[in-house]
Each structure stands twice: as structure tokens, then as C-alpha cells.
N, C-alpha and C positions, 0 to 999 in steps of 0.2 A: 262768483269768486269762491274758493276753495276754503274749505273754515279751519282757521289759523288757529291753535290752539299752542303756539310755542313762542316765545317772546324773541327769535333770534332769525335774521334772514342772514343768507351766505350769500356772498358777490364775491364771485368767479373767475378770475381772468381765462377767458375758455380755449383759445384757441391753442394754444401748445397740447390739447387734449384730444384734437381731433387732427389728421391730417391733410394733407390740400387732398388726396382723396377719398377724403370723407369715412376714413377708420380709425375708429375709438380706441388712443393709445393710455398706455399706462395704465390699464383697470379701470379707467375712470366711471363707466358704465356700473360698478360698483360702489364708488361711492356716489354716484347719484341715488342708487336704491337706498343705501342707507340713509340719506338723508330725506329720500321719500318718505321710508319710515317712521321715524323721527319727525316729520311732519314741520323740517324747515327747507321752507319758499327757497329755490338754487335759483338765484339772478346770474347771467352768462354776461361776461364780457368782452367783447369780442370785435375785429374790424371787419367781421364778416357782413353778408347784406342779411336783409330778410327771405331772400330769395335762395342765398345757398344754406340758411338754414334752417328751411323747412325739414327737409330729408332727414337731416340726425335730429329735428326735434320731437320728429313723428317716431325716426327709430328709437330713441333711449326717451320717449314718454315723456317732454321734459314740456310743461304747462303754462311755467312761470314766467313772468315777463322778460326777456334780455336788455341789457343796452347795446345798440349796433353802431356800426361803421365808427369806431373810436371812438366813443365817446359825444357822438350824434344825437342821440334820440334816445329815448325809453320804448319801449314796445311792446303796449300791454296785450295779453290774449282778450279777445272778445267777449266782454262779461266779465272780467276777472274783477275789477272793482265794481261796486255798486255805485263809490262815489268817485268824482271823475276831478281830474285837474283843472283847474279855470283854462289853463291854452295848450289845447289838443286838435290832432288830425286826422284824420282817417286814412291810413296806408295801407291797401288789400285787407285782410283779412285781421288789422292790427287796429289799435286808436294809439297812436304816437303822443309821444310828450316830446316837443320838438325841442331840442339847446342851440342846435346849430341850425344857419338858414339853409332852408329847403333849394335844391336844385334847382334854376340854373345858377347860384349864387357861386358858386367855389370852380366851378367851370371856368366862368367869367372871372374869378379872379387869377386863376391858375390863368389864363391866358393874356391877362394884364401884366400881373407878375412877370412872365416870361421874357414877353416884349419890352418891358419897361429895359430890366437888368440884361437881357441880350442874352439869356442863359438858356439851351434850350431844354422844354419839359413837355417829354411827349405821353399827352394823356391817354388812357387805357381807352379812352370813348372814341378817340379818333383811328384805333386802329381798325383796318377790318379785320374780317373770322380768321381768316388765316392768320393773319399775321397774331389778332390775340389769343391765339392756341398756340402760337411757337413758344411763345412770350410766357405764356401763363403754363404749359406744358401739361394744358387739360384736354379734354376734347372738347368739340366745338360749341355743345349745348351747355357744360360746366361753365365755360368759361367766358361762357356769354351772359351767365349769373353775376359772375365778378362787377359789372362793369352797369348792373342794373340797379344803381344808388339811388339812394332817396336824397344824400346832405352832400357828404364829401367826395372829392375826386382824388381818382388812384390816377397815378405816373409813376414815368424813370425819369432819370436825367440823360443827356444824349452828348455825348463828349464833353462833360461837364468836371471840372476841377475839382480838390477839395476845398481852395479858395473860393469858387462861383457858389460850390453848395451852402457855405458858411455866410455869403457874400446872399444868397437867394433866402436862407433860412431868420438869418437877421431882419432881411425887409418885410419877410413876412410876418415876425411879430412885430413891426413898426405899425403894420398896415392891420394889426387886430384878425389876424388869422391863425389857425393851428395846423403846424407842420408837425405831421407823424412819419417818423422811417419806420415801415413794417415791414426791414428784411427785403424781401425782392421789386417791391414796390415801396411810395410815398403815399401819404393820405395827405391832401390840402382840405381845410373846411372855414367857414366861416363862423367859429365861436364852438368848436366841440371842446367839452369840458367830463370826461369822465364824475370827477366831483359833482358838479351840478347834479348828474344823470343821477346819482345815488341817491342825492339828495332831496331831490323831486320824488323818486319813489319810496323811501325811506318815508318821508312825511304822508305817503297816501297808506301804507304801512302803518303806521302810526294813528291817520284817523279811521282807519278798520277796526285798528284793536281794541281804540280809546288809550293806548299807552305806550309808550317809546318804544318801538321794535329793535334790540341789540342790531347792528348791523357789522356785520364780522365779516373782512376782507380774507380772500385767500387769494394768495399772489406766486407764480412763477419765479424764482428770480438765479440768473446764471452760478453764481457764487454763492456762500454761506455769508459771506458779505453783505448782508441784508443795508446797512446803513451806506454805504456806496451804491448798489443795486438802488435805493427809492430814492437816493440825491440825483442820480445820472439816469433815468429814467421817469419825465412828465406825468408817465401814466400810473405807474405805482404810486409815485408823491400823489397825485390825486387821489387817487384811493386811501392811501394811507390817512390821508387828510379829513375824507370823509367819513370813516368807521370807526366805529369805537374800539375795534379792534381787528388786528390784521395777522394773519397768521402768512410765512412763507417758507415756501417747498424750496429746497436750494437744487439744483441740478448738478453742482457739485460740490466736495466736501472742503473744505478750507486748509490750506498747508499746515501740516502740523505743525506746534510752536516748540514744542517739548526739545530740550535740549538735552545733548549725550548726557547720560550717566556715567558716573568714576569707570564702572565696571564695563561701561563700551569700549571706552577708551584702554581700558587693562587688557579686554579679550583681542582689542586688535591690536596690540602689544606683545601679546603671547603669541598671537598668530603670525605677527612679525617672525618670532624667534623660530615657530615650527615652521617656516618658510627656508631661514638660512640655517637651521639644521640637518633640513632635508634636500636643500643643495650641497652641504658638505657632505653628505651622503651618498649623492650621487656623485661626488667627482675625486672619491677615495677608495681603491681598489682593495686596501690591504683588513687590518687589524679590524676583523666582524665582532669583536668584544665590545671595541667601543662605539661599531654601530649600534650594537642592541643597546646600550647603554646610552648613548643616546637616543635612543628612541623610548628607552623606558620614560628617561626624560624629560622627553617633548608629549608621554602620554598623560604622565604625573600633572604636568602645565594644564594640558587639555582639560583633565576631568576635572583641576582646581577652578578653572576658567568656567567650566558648563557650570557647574555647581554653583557658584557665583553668580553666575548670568542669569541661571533657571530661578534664584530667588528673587534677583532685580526684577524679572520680566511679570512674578505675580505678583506686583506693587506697581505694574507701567497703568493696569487700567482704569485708576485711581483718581489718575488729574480727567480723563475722559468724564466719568461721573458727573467731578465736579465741575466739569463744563457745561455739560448738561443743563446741570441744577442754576447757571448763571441767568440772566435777564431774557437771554435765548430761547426758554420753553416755549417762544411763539415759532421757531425754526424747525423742519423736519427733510429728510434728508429723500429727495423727488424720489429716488431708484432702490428705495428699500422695499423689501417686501411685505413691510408692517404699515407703511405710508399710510393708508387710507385707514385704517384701526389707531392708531396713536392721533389723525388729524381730527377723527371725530371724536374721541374722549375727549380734548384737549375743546373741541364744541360741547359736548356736552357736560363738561364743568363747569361751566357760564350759563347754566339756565334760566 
């Protein structure tokens, strides 16, 4: 095991970081280094298998244990602890902490399920090569990784409603299963529990150190809407549940709330009037005195209006600040350039 010398481990939601083919978006290769650095343990979270994540674990150095296929299993590298969980298995080149039951368990019930409710659910294991390269839109050896799970099974639904889906995703938590939509596929498993996974490694964490390891979530999430994002969303609420702290990247910025000012409302007022000054302008042949004269006019408006406006506008950035500084300093905004610098201060002021 690698000697831990910093009281905080990161849990990752990893996949919005990496592509379906396999390139390291958003910098993120950077802040793995830094956090190498800094010498805190990066746990990956991810519905990928162990199989498609050799290749970028090998490429971007990454040592530390993940949790896979949703919220399946923990995955520790070989050796990495010295002391071992009471219920562990041996997966290739991994010793898993199993949550969810091992394969053929979710097969067998994805194909129960199916038949029971009359819904059809056509699993990624029953396609052949071709058909799961058209499907998966990898080549044949990628995409024959997909479909080499240890817990949970991947499908689509096949002429299915959004009443059957509603109607299939109910019975399957009747029947003690977890239904994950991951975008162009489904995950069915028998008991994957994100939480759990954290939790189980967290405490092996813990009896390494001899003392509570911080467990700080970093989370993906579509809107700056963070408290919608982890209600409407099983896998963040899981996370969120289990760390004592959760930081989230927004992918996009939140509508601004900020309502007009007097002086918006005055300049497009004034703009009104240099609008129908300058159609009476245009549709009057004779007397040019009183064009220039109105135009002096309409310049006089202008420059009282910018002058106006230009003082409002160095008092607009003001409420932004103080939003800032609200509850939100766990929030950071995915597509900024500063992203990965502002997300590790904000780790290492928690040491």
C-alpha cells in the first residue's frame, strides 16, 4: 500500500472525464497530478468494467482503488492494503469488496423482470460482435470490454413506453434491485449501492491511518442546481450521503436572477425616443436645422444614458461576489479555466 500521509481521500465521479474512446477530457490528467502530489488517494467512480479500465489506468498512473459497474464493487489494486476486508474476491488482477451479487445474479433477473412485466429488455450479453459494435459505436475488441461485467447487466429497452419503463423501474425496486439509466444504456444489478462502496473503503482508510480519513465527494452535476441535481439523481444522493463533504462541478451556469435596474429601463426608454427621432428623420425632406437639432438632441439623451448606464454597470458585479461567498463555496463552475486550481484549494483547506 502506498504510505498515506494526508487525512483526506477524493471520490470521483469519473466518467464524464474520460470518453467512450478513451480521451482524457477537461484537463482532468491535471488534476490527477496534482492530487498525486498532494499525496490524496483519487477513488474513480465509474459504471465502467475493470476491463475498459485498464488502459487509462495505466495511462494517467492512477493506483488507487475505484468503485465499478455503479456502484458494484470496490476494487482494490493488489497489495494496496495490508489489512483486508472480512468479504473479498478475487477479480484478475484485483481483490474486490463485493456490494452487489456477482454474475449470473442480474442476468437472471433482467431476464425475469422482462418476462414477468412483458417489457422487452434486450441485454448487451445477448448481442453478437456486430450487432454490439453498431450499438456501442466502438470497434469490436472495445466493445466487447463493455459487456465483460463482474455484478451488473447493461441493456436498452426495445419498443418500450415511458409508461412500461416507469411500470419496469418500479418492479424493480419492489423486487430489491438497482435500476441505473446511464445515457445510452441501463444498468440492472442485484444490491449496487454507491454508498456502501465508499463506505467499505473509507473504513479500510481509516484502519490504515488509525483515524478517520476526510472523505470528500466530487460530483459532476448538469446545473448549478446542485440541490435538484443530488434529489433527482440516486448516484450523487449516495455520495452525498456518504462524505463528509461533497464538492460539485456545475456544467452549466444557473440563470441569472438579477432583475433590470431603473437605468435599464431609462436607457431603453431613451432608445425608444432615438428610434422615433430617427424615423422622423428619415421621412422629412425639408427644414435641416431641425434635423441637426434633433439630432443634437438624441446625442445629448445618448451620452446622459451611457454615462448613467457606465456607473450602474461598475456596481452589477457586486450581487455576483456575494453569491459566491453564499453556502455554495462547495460549487465550481465545470468549463472554467481556473476549475482544477480553485477545486484543490477549496481540498486543501480541509486538511
Amino acid at each position: 500500500m502506498p504510505t498515506l500521509r494526508r487525512t483526506q481521500t477524493i471520490y470521483v465521479t469519473f466518467d464524464p472525464f474520460l470518453s467512450t474512446h478513451g480521451a482524457v477530457l477537461l484537463h482532468f490528467n491535471e488534476f490527477l497530478e496534482a492530487l498525486d502530489e498532494a499525496q490524496f488517494p483519487c477513488i474513480w467512480l465509474t459504471g465502467r468494467t475493470r476491463a475498459q479500465l485498464d488502459e487509462p489506468r495505466r495511462r494517467l498512473g492512477h493506483n488507487d482503488p475505484f468503485i465499478g459497474e455503479s456502484g458494484c464493487g470496490v476494487y482494490l489494486p493488489e497489495d494496496y492494503f495490508h489489512l483486508k476486508s472480512g468479504n473479498t474476491i478475487r477479480l484478475g488482477r484485483f481483490t474486490c469488496i463485493p456490494v452487489a451479487k456477482p454474475q449470473p445474479a442480474a442476468a437472471e433477473a433482467l431476464e425475469e423482470l422482462s418476462t414477468d412485466l412483458g417489457v422487452a429488455a434486450v441485454s448487451l450479453r445477448s448481442l453478437s460482435p456486430r450487432e454490439l459494435s453498431q450499438n456501442t459505436g466502438l470497434p469490436a475488441g472495445e466493445a466487447e470490454q463493455i459487456r465483460m461485467r463482474d455484478f451488473d447487466e447493461l441493456f436498452f429497452f426495445a419498443g418500450a413506453t415511458e409508461s412500461d419503463i416507469a411500470k419496469f423501474a418500479n418492479e424493480a425496486k419492489t423486487r430489491g434491485l438497482t435500476l441505473q439509466n446511464l445515457g445510452s444504456f441501463w444498468s440492472l444489478s442485484v444490491g449496487a449501492d454507491y454508498a456502501k462502496c465508499v463506505r467499505e473503503l473509507g473504513a479500510l482508510y481509516d484502519r490504515a491511518l488509525r483515524y478517520h480519513a476526510l472523505r470528500v465527494g466530487l460530483a459532476v452535476t448538469p446545473t448549478a442546481d446542485t440541490t435538484q441535481a443530488v434529489n433527482s439523481d440516486p448516484r450523487l444522493k449516495s455520495l452525498a450521503a456518504a462524505c463528509d463533504r461533497t464538492l460539485f462541478l456545475a456544467e452549466r451556469r444557473a440563470p441569472s436572477r438579477i432583475e433590470p435596474s431603473d437605468a435599464d429601463e431609462d436607457k431603453q426608454e431613451f432608445e425608444e425616443e432615438v428610434d422615433e427621432a430617427m424615423d422622423l428623420e428619415a421621412g422629412e425632406d425639408g427644414d435641416e436645422k431641425k434635423d441637426l437639432e434633433a439630432k443634437e438632441e438624441v446625442r445629448d439623451i445618448d451620452d446622459a444614458t451611457d454615462e448613467t448606464y457606465s456607473s450602474t454597470s461598475e456596481i452589477a458585479p457586486l450581487p455576483r461576489r456575494s453569491i459566491s461567498q453564499h453556502p455554495s463555496h462547495n460549487l465550481f463552475q465545470l468549463h472554467s479555466p481556473d476549475v482544477w486550481e480553485n477545486v484543490l484549494a477549496a481540498i486543501l483547506e480541509r486538511r
